[in-house]
N, C-alpha and C positions, 0 to 999 in steps of 0.2 A: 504494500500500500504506500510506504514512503521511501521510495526504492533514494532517492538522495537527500544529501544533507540538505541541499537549499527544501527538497518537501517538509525534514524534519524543521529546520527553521523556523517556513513560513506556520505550521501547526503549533510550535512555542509560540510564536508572536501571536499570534491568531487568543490563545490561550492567556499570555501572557499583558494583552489589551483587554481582554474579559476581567483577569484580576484587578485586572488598575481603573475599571468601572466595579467593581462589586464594595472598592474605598467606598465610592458613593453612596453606597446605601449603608455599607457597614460604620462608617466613621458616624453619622448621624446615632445610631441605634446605639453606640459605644459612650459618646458625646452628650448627650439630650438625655438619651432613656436611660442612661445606664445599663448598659445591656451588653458587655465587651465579650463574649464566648464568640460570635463572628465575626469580629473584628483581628482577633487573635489567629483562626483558622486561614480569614483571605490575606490576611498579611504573611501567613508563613507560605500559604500557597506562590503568592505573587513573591516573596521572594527566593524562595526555588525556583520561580519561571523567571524570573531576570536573572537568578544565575545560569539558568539554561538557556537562556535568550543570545546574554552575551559570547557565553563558551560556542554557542553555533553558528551567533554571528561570526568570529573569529575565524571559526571551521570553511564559513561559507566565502568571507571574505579570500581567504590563502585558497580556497579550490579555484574558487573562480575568477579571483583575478579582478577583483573589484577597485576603485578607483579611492583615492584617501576618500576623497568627498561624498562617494555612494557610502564608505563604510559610517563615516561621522554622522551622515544623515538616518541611518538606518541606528545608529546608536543613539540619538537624540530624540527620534522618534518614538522608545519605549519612553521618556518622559513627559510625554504629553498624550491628556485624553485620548483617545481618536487613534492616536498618533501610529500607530503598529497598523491599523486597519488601511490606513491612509497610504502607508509603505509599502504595502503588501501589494495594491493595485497601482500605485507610478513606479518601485524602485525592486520589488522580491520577485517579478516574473521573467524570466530569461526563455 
């Protein structure tokens, strides 16, 4: 099913943009309600997926031969909302 690293990648990101919206809803219920047990779970999750984000970025960048500038864009990208979704369709399809 993910016969290469760029399919393993773009499935982290993919993943790893879902974590960094689950903040959204988890940081309120943490914040306001008092409620921290999902806040604790999407925080450990998403940060396993941006260590897996980065290490395949890295993978993806040395296979393929990607530019400074594709790789800092595609690193900057897990930092903002959206931001992996958004990479995935201008910058992850070869």
């Amino acid at each position: 099913m993910f016969k290469t690293t760029l399919d393993k990648f773009r499935v982290v990101a993919f993943l790893e943009g879902c974590s960094f919206i689950l903040f959204g809803i988890t940081m309120p219920l943490k914040y306001m309600l008092g409620f921290p047990k999902p806040n604790y779970f999407v925080g450990m999750a998403h940060g396993v997926l941006f260590i897996a984000y980065v290490v395949l970025l890295t993978m993806v960048v040395i296979q393929y031969k990607w530019s400074l500038k594709k790789a800092v864009l595609a690193f900057l990208a897990s930092f903002v909302p959206f931001g992996t979704f958004y990479a995935d369709k201008k910058l992850f399809r070869e």
